[in-house]
KOLRODREN-102220 format. One record per residue (C-alpha): chain; residue number from 1; residue in one letter; y negated, x, z negated. Coordinates in steps of 0.2 Angstrom, whole numbers, plus 2048, in hexadecimal, padded with zeros to 3 digits. Each point is the difference from the previous one (the first is absolute). Layout:
! residues N
TIBA   tike   timar   sepa    py    px    pz
TIBA      A     NUM      A     Y     X     Z
...
***
This chain:
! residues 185
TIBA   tike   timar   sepa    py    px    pz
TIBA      A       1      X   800   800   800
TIBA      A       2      X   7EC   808   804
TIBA      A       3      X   7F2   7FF   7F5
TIBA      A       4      X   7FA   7F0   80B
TIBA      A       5      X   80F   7F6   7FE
TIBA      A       6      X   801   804   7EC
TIBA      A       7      X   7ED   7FB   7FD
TIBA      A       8      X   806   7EF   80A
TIBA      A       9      X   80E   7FD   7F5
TIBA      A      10      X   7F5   805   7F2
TIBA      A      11      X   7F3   7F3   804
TIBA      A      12      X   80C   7F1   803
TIBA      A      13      X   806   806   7ED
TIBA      A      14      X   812   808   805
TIBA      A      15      X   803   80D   7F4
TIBA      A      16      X   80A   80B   80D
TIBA      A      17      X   7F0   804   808
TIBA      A      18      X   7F9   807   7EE
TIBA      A      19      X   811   80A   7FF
TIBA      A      20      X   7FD   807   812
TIBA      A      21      X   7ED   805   7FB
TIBA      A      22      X   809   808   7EE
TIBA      A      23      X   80A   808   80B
TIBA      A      24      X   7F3   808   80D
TIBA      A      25      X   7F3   806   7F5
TIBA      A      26      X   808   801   7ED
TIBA      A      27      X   801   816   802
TIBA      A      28      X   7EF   800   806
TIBA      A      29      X   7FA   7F3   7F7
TIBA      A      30      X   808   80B   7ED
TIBA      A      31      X   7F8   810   809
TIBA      A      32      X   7EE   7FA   801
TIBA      A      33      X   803   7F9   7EE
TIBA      A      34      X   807   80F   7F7
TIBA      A      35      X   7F4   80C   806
TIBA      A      36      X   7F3   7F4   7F9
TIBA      A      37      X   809   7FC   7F1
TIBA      A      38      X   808   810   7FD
TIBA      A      39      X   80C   7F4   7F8
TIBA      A      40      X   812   7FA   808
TIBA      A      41      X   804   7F3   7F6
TIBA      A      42      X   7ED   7F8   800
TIBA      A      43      X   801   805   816
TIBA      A      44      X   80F   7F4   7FD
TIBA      A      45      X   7F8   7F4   7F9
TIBA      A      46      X   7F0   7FE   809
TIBA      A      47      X   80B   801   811
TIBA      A      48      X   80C   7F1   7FB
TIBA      A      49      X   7F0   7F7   7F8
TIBA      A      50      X   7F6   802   812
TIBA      A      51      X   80E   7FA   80A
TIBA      A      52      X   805   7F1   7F1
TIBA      A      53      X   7E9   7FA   802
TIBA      A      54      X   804   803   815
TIBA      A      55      X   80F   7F4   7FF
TIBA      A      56      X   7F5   7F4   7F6
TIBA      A      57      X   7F1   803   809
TIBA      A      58      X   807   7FF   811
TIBA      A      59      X   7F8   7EF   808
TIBA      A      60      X   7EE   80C   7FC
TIBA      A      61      X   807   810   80C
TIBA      A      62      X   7FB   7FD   812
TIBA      A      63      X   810   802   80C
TIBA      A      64      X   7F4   809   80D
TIBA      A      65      X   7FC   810   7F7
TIBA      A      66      X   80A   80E   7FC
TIBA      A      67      X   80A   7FF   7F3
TIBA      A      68      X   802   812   7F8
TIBA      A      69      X   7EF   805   7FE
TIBA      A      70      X   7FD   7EF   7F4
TIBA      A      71      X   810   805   7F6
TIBA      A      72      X   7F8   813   7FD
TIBA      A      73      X   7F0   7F6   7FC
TIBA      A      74      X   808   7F6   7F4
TIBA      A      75      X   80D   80E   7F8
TIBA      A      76      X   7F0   80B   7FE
TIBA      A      77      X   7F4   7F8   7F9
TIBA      A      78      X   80E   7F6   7F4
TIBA      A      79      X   803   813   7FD
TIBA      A      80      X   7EE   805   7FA
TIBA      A      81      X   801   7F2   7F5
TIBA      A      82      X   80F   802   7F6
TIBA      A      83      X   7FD   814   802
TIBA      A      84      X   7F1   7FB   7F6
TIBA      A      85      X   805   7F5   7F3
TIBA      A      86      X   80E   80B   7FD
TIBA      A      87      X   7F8   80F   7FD
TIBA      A      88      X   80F   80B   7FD
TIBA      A      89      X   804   810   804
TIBA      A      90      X   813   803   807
TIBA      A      91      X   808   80F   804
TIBA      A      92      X   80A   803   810
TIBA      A      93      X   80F   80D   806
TIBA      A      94      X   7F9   809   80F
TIBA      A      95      X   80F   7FA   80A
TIBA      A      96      X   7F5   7ED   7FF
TIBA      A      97      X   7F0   808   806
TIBA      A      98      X   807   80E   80F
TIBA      A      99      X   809   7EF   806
TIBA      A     100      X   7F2   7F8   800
TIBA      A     101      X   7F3   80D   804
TIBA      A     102      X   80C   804   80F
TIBA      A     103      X   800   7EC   805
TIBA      A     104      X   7EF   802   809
TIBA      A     105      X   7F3   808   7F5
TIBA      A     106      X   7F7   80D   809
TIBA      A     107      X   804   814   801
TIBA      A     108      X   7F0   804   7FE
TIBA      A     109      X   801   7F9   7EC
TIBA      A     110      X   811   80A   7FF
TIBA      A     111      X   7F9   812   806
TIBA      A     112      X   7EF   7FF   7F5
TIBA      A     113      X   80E   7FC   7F1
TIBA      A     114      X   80C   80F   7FC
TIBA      A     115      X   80E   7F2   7FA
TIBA      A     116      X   804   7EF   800
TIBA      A     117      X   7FA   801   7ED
TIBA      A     118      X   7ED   803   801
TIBA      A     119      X   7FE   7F3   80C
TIBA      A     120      X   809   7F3   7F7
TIBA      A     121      X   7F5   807   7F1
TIBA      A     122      X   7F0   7FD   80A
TIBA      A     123      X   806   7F0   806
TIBA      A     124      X   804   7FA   7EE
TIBA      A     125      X   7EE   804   7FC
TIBA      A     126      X   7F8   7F5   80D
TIBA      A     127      X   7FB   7EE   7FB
TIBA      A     128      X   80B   7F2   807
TIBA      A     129      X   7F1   7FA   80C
TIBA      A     130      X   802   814   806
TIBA      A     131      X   811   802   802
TIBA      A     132      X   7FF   7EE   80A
TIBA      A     133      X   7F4   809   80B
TIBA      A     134      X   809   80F   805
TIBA      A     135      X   813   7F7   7FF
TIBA      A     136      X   7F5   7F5   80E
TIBA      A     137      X   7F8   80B   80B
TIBA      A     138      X   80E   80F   801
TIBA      A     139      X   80F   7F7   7FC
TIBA      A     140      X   7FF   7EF   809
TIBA      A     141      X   7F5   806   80C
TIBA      A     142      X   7F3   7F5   7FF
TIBA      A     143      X   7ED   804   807
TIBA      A     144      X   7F0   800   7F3
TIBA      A     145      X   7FE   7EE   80D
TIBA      A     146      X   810   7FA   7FC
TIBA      A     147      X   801   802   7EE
TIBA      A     148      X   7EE   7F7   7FE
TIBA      A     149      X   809   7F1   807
TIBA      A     150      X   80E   800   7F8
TIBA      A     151      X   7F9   803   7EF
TIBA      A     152      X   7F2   7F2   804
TIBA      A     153      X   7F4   80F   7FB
TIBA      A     154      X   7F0   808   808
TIBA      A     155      X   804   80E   80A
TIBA      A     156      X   7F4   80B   7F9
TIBA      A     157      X   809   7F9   7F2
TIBA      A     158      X   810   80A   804
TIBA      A     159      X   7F7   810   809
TIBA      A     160      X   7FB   801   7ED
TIBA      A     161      X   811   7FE   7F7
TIBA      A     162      X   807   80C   80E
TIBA      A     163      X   7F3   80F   7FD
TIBA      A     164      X   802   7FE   7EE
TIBA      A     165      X   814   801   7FE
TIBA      A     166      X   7FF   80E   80F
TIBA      A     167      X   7F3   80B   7F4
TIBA      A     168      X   80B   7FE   7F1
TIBA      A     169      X   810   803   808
TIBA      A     170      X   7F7   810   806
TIBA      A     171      X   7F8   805   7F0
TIBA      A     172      X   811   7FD   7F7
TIBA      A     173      X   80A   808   80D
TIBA      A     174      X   7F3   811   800
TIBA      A     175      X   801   800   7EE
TIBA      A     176      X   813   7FE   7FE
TIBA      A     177      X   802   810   80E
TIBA      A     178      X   7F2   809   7F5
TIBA      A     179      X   80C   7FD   7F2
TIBA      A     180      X   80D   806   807
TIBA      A     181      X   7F9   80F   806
TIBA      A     182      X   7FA   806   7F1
TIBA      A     183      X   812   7FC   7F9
TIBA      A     184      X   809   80D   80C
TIBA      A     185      X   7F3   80D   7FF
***
């Protein structure tokens, strides 16, 4: 079954077309949110949430627009706001982060980084609205344009969140091979 046909079943209320959908874009969909998150059991439970409010929501999702770029919406900003009200910190095994650092997250973020630690450091100490940004822009691809839509923001808006998590990534990253350096020598 295509994306088409499961939004159509969807609509009409058939629950094969959410099981279609679930099966489509779940792995993306718990990427986005636990890079967000930071958090696999909260990325669980923001994904199965966004996809329980879509099957409920359904008559208000217009069959003629794509359908994956409203779930991302949807997972992401559902992300920022449980990554928020949570406010946790969670530790992860570098085997999670290289999977998903390798799963579309830019080289360049991995060569200014000497491991997969310091940049999952520096990402830890992003805000949630930040970490949205850059999970937005360099893992899903999305342009400045594309993400003002999608996040119902200003652009200007997002050009903002985007140079501010860009500067403290780079800030946290130079200080962490500053640290490093003087470490070894």
């Amino acid at each position: 079954m295509n994306e088409r046909d499961a939004v159509d079943r969807l609509k009409r209320g058939d629950i094969s077309g959410l099981e279609a959908l679930v099966r489509m874009h779940q792995t993306r969909s718990l990427r986005v949110a636990y890079l967000i998150t930071r958090d696999a059991h909260l990325a669980e439970d923001v994904v199965q949430s966004t996809f329980l409010r879509l099957y409920e929501k359904r008559a208000l999702f217009d069959p003629e627009r794509p359908f994956g770029p409203w779930l991302m919406r949807s997972v992401t900003n559902a992300a920022v706001k449980a990554s928020t009200r949570a406010r946790r910190n969670v530790s992860f095994d570098d085997r999670a982060w290289e999977s998903l650092l390798d799963a579309g997250q830019p080289e360049s973020m991995l060569h200014r980084a000497d491991t997969v630690r310091e940049v999952r450091e520096a990402l830890a100490e992003l805000s949630p609205a930040q970490r949205a940004a850059i999970v937005m822009r360099y893992y899903l691809d999305l342009s400045e344009a594309e993400m003002a839509l999608r996040l119902d923001v200003p652009r200007g808006t997002v050009k903002r969140r985007l140079h501010d998590a860009r500067e403290r990534l780079r800030g946290l990253l130079r200080r962490d091979a500053l640290d490093h350096r003087r470490t070894w020598q």
